[in-house]
Residue frames as a rotation matrix with the C-alpha (Angstrom) as fourth column:
UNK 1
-0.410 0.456 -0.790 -2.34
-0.714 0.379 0.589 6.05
0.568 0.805 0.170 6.90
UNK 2
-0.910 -0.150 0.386 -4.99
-0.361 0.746 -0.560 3.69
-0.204 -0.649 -0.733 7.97
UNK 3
-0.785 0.565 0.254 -7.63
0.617 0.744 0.256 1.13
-0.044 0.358 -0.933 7.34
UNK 4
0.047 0.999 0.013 -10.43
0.855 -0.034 -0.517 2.61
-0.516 0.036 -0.856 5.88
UNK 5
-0.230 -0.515 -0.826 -8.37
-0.002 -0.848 0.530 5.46
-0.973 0.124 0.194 4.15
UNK 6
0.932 0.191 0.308 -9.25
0.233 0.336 -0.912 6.41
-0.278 0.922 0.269 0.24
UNK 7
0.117 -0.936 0.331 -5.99
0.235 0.350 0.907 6.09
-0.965 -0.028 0.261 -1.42
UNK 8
0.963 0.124 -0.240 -4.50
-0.238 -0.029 -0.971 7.60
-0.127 0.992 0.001 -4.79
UNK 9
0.132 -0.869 0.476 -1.17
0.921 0.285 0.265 5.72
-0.366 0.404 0.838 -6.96
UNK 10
-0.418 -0.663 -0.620 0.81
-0.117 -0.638 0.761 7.49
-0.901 0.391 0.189 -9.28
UNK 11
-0.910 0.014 0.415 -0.96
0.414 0.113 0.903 6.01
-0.034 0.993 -0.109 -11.92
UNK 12
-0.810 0.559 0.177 -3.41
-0.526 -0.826 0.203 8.18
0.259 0.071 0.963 -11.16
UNK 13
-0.229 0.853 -0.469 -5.89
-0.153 0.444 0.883 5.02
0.961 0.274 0.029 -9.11
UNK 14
-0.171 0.241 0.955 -7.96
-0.800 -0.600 0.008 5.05
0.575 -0.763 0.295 -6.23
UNK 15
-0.402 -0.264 -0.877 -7.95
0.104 0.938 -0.330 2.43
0.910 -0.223 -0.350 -3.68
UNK 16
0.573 0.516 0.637 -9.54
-0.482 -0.417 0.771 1.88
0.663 -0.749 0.010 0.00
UNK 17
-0.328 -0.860 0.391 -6.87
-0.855 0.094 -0.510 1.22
0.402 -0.501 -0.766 2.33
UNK 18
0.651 0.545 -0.529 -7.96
-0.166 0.782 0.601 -2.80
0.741 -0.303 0.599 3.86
UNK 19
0.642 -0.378 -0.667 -4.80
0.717 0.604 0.348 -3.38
0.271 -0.701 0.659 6.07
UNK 20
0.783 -0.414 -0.464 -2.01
-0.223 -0.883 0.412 -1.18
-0.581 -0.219 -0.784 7.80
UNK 21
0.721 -0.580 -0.379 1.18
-0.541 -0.131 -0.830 -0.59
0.432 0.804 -0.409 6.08
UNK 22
0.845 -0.379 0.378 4.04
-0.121 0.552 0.825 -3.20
-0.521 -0.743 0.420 6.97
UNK 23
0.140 -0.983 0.121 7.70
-0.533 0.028 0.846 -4.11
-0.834 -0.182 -0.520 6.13
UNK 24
0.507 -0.294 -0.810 8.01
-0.745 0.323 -0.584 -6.12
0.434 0.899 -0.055 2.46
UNK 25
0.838 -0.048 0.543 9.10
-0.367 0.686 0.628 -9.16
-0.403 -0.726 0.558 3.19
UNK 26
0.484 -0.766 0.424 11.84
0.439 -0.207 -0.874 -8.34
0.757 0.609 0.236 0.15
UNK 27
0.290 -0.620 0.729 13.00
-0.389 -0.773 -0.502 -6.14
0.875 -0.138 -0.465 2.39
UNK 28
0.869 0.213 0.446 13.42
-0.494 0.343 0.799 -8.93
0.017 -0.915 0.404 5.81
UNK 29
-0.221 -0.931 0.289 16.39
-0.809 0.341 0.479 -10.73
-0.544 -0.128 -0.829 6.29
UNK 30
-0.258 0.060 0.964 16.22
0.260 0.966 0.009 -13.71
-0.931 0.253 -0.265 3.40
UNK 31
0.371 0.822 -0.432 14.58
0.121 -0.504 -0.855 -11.34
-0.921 0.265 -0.287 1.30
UNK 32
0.730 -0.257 0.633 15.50
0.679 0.173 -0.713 -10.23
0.074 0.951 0.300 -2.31
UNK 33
0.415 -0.326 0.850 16.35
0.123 -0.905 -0.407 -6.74
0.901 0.274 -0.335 -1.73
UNK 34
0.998 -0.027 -0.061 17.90
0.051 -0.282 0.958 -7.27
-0.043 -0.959 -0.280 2.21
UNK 35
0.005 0.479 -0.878 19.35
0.910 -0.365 -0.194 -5.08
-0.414 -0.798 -0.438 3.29
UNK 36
-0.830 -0.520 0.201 19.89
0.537 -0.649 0.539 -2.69
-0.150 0.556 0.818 0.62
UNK 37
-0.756 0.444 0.481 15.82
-0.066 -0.782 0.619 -1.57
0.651 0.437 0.621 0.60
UNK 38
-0.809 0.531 -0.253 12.83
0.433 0.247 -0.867 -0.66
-0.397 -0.811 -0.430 2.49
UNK 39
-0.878 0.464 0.116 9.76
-0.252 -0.654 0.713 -0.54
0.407 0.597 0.691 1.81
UNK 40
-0.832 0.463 0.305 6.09
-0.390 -0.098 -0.916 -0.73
-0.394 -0.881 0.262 2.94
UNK 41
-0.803 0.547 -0.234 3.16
-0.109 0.252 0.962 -2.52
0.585 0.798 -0.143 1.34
UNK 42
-0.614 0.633 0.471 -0.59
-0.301 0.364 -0.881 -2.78
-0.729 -0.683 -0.033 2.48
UNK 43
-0.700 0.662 0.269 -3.80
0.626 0.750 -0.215 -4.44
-0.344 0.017 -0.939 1.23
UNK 44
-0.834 0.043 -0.551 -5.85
-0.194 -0.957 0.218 -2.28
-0.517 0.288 0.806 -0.87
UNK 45
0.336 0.894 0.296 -9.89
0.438 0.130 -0.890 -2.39
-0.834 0.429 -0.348 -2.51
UNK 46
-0.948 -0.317 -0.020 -8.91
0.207 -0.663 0.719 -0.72
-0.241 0.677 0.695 -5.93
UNK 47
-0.227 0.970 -0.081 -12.61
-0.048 -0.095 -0.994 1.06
-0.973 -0.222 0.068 -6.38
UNK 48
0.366 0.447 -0.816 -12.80
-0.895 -0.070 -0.440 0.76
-0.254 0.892 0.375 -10.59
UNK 49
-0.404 -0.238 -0.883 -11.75
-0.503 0.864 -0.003 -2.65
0.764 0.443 -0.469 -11.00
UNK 50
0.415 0.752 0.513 -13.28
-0.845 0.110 0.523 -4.08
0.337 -0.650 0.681 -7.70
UNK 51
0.695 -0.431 -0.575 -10.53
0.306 0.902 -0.305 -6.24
0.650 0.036 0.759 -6.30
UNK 52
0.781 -0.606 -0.153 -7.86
-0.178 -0.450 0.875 -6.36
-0.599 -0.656 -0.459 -4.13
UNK 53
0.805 -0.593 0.025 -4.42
0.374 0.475 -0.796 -5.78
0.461 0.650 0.604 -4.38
UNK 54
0.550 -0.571 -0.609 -1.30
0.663 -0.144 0.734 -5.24
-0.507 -0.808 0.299 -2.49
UNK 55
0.703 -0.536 0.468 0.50
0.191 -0.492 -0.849 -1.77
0.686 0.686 -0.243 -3.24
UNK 56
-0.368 -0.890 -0.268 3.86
0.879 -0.239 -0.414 -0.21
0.304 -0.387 0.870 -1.93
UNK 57
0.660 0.744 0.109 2.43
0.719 -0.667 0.196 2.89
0.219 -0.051 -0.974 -0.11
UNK 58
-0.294 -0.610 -0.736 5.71
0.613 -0.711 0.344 4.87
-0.733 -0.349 0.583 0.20
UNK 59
-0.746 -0.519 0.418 4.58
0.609 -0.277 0.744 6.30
-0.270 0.809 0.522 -3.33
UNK 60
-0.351 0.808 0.473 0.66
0.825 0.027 0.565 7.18
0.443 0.589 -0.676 -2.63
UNK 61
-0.859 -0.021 0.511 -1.32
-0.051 -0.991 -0.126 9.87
0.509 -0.134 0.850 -1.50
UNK 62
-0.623 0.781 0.041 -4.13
0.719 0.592 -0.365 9.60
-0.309 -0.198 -0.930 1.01
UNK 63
-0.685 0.524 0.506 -6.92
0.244 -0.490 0.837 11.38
0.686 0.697 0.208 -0.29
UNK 64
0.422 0.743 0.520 -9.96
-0.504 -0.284 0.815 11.00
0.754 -0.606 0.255 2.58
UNK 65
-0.833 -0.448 0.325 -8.76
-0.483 0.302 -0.822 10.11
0.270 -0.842 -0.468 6.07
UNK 66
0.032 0.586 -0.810 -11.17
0.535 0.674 0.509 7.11
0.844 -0.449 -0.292 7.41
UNK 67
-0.154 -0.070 0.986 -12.78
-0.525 -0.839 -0.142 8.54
0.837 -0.539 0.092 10.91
């Protein structure tokens, strides 16, 4: 996965990848969930609502690979 990727959730929306995937800061030492989870989150255009937003990307699917 990487910047410039189209992206699909589970809930069935499409997104344009804006940053790389990184560590949850839930999941860092101090965190909520340390050390019991891991997960990944990046920066995301959502293309029908026109906004960002930050998803968990262990759960999506890239769709078009950015060249």
């Amino acid at each position: 996965m990487k910047i410039g990727d189209l992206v699909l959730d589970p809930f069935g929306d499409t997104a344009i990848l804006l940053s790389e995937p990184r560590l949850s800061e839930d999941c860092m030492p101090g965190g909520e969930y340390y050390p019991d989870a891991t997960y990944y989150e990046a920066v995301v255009f959502l293309t029908s609502f026109g906004c960002k937003d930050v998803w968990i990307t262990d759960d999506v699917e890239v769709l078009s690979e950015n060249r």
